[in-house]
Short mmCIF file of the C-alpha atoms (twelve columns), coordinates in Angstrom:
data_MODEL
# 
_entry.id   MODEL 
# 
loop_
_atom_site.group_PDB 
_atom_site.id 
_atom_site.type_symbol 
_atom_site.label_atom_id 
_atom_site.label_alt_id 
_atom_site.label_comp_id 
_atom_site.label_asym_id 
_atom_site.label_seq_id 
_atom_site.Cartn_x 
_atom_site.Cartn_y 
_atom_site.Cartn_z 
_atom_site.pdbx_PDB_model_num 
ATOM 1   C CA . UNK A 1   -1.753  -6.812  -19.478 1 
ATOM 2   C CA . UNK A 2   1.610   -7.679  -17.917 1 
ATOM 3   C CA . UNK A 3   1.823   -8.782  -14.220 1 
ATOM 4   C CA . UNK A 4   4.512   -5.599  -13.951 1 
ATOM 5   C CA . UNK A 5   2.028   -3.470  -15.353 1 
ATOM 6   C CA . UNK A 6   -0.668  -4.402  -13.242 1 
ATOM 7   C CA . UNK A 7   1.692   -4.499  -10.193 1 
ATOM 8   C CA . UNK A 8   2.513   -0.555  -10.501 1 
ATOM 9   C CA . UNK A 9   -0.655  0.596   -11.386 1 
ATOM 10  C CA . UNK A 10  -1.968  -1.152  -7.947  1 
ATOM 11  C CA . UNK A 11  0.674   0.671   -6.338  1 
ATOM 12  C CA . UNK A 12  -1.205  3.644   -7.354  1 
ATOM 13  C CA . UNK A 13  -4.330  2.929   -6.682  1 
ATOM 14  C CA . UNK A 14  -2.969  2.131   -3.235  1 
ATOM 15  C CA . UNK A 15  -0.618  4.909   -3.071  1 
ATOM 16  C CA . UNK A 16  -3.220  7.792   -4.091  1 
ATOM 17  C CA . UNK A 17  -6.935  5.796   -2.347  1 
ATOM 18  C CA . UNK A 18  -4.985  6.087   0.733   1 
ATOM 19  C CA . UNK A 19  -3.930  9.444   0.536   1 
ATOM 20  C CA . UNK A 20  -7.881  10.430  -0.394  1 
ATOM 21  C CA . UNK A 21  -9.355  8.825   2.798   1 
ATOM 22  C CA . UNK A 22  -7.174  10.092  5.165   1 
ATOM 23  C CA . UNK A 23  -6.354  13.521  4.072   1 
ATOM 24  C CA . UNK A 24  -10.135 14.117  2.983   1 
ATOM 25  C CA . UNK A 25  -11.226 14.273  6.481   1 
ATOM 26  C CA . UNK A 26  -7.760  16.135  7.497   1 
ATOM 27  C CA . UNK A 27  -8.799  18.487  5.368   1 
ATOM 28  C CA . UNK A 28  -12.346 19.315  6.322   1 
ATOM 29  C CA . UNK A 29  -10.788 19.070  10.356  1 
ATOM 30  C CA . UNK A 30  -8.522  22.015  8.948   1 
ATOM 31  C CA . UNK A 31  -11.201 23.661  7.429   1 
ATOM 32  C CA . UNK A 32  -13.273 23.409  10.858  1 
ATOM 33  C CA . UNK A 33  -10.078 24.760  12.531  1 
ATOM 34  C CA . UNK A 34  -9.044  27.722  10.245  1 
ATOM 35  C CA . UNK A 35  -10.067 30.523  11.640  1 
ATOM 36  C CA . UNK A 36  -9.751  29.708  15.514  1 
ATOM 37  C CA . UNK A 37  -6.788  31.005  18.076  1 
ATOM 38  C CA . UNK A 38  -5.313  27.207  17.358  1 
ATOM 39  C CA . UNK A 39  -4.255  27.479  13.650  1 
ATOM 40  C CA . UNK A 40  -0.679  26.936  13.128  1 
ATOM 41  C CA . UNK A 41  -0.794  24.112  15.907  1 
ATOM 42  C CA . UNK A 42  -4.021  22.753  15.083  1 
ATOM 43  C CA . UNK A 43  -2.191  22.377  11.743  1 
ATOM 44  C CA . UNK A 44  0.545   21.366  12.519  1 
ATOM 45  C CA . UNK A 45  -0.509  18.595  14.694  1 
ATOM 46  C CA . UNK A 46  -3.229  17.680  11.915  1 
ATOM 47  C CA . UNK A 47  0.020   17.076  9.782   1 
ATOM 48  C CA . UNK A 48  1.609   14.946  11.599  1 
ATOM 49  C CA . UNK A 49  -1.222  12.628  12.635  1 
ATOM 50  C CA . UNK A 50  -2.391  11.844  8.797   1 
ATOM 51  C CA . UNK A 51  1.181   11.872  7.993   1 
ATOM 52  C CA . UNK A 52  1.638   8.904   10.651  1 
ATOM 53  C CA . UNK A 53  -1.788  7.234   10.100  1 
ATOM 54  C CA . UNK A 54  -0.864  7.285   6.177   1 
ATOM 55  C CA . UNK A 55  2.352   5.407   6.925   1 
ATOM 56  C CA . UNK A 56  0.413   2.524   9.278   1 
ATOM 57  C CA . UNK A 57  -2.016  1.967   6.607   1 
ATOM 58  C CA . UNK A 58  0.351   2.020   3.532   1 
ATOM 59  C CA . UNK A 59  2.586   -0.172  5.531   1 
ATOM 60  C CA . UNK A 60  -0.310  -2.595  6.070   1 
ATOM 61  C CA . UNK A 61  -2.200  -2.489  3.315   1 
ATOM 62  C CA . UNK A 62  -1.512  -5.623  2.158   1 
ATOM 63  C CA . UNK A 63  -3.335  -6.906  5.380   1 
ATOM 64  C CA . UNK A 64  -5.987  -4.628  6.359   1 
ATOM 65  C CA . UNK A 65  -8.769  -6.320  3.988   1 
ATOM 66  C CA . UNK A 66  -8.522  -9.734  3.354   1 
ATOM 67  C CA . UNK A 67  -4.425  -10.336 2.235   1 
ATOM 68  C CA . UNK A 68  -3.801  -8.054  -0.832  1 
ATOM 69  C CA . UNK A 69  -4.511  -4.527  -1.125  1 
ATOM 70  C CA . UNK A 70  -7.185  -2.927  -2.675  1 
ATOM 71  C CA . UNK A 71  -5.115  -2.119  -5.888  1 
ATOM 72  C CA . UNK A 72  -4.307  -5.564  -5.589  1 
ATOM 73  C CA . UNK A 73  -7.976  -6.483  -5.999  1 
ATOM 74  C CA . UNK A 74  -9.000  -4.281  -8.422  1 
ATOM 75  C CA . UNK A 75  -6.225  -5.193  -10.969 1 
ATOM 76  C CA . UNK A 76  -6.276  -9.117  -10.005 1 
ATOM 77  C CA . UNK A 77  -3.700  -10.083 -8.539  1 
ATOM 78  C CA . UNK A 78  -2.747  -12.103 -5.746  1 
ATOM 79  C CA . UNK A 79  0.480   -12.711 -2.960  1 
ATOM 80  C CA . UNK A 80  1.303   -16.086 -2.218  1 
ATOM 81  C CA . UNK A 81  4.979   -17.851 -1.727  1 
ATOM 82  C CA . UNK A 82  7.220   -18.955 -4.584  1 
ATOM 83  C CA . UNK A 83  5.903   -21.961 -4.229  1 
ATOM 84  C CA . UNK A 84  2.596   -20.642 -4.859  1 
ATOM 85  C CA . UNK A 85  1.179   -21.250 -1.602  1 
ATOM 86  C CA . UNK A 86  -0.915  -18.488 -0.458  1 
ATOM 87  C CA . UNK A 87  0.260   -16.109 1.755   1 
ATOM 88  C CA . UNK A 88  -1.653  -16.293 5.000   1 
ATOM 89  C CA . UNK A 89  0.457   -14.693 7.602   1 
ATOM 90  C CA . UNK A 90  -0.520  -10.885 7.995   1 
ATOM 91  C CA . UNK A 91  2.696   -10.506 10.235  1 
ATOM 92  C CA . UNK A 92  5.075   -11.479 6.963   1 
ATOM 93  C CA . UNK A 93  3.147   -9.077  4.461   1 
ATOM 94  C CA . UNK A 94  3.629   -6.342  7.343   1 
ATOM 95  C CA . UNK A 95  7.238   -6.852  6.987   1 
ATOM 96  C CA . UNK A 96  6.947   -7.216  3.660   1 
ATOM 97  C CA . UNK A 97  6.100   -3.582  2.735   1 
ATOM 98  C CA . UNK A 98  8.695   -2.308  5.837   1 
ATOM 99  C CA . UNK A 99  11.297  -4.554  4.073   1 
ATOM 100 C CA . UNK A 100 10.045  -2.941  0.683   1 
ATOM 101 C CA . UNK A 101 9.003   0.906   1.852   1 
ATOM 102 C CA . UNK A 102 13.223  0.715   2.861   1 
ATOM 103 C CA . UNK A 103 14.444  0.927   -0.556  1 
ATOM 104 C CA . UNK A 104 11.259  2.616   -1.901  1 
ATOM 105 C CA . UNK A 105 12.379  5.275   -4.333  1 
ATOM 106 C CA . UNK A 106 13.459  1.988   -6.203  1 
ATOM 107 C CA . UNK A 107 10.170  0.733   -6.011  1 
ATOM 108 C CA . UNK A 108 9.232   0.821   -9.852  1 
ATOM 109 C CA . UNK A 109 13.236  0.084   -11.045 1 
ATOM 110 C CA . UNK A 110 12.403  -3.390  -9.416  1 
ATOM 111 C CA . UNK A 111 8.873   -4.019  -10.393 1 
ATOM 112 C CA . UNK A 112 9.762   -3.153  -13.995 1 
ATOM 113 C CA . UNK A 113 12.665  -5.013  -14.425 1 
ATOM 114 C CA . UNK A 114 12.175  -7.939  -11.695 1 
ATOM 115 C CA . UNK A 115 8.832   -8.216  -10.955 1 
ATOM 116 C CA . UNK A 116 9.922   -8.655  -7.362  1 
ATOM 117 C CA . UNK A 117 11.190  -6.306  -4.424  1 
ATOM 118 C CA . UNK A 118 13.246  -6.326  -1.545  1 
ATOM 119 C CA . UNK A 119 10.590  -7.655  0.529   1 
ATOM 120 C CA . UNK A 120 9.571   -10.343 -2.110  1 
ATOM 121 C CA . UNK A 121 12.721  -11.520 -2.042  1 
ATOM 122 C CA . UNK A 122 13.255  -11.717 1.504   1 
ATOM 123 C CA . UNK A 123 10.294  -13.812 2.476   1 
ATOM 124 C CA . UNK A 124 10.066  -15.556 -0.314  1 
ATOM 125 C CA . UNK A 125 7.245   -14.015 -1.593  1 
ATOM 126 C CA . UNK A 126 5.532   -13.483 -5.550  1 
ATOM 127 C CA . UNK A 127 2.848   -10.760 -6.819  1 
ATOM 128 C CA . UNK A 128 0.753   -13.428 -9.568  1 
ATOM 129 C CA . UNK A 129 -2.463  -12.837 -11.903 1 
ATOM 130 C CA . UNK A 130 -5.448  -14.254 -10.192 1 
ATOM 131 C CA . UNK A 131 -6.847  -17.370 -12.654 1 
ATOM 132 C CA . UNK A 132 -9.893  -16.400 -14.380 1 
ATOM 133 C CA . UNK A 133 -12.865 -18.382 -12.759 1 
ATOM 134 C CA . UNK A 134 -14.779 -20.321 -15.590 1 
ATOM 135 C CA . UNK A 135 -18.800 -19.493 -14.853 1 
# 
């Protein structure tokens, strides 16, 4: 499977994983909350926290287990420098995915066609296929 491929279907995995284990417990808070005097608030403020707390976590994703995402992991692949030098800096993959999120509904035009994004291109940075250990 191509490297693009593999890229945007981490994406996903990242994209919709996130939105399952923050929103599952938003939900069941709602749930708990329904039927009080503090509905439409309780929602409302409910909203905007997962809404914020998706946004943190999507934004470091790359850095919140080891330094790829979990999508990243599961497909194999890897982040390191053009040079490829691993990328070890959890502050540059940060502003990675803020350079990135910026021109985001162009997310998949540059994957597909580049294999590379704002953010890759501004630090330097390349999405690779993990090599295959030999056992």
């Amino acid at each position: 499977m191509k490297v693009k491929i593999k890229r945007l279907i981490a994406f996903f995995i990242d994209l919709f994983g996130l939105a399952v284990i923050i929103f599952y417990p938003i939900t069941f808070l709602y749930l708990m909350i329904h039927n009080s005097f503090f509905q439409n608030i309780g929602v409302k403020i409910l909203s905007l926290i997962g809404i914020i707390i998706y946004a943190i976590c999507f934004i470091k994703k790359d850095s919140l287990i080891g330094y790829e995402s979990i999508g990243k992991k599961i497909m194999g692949l890897k982040i390191c420098f053009k040079d490829n030098s691993k990328v070890m800096d959890k502050k540059i993959l940060i502003n990675r995915n803020i350079e990135t999120a910026m021109d985001f509904p162009l997310y998949i035009l540059h994957v597909l066609v580049n294999n590379s994004t704002s953010g890759d291109e501004k630090y330097n940075i390349k999405v690779i296929e993990k090599k295959a250990s030999i056992l």
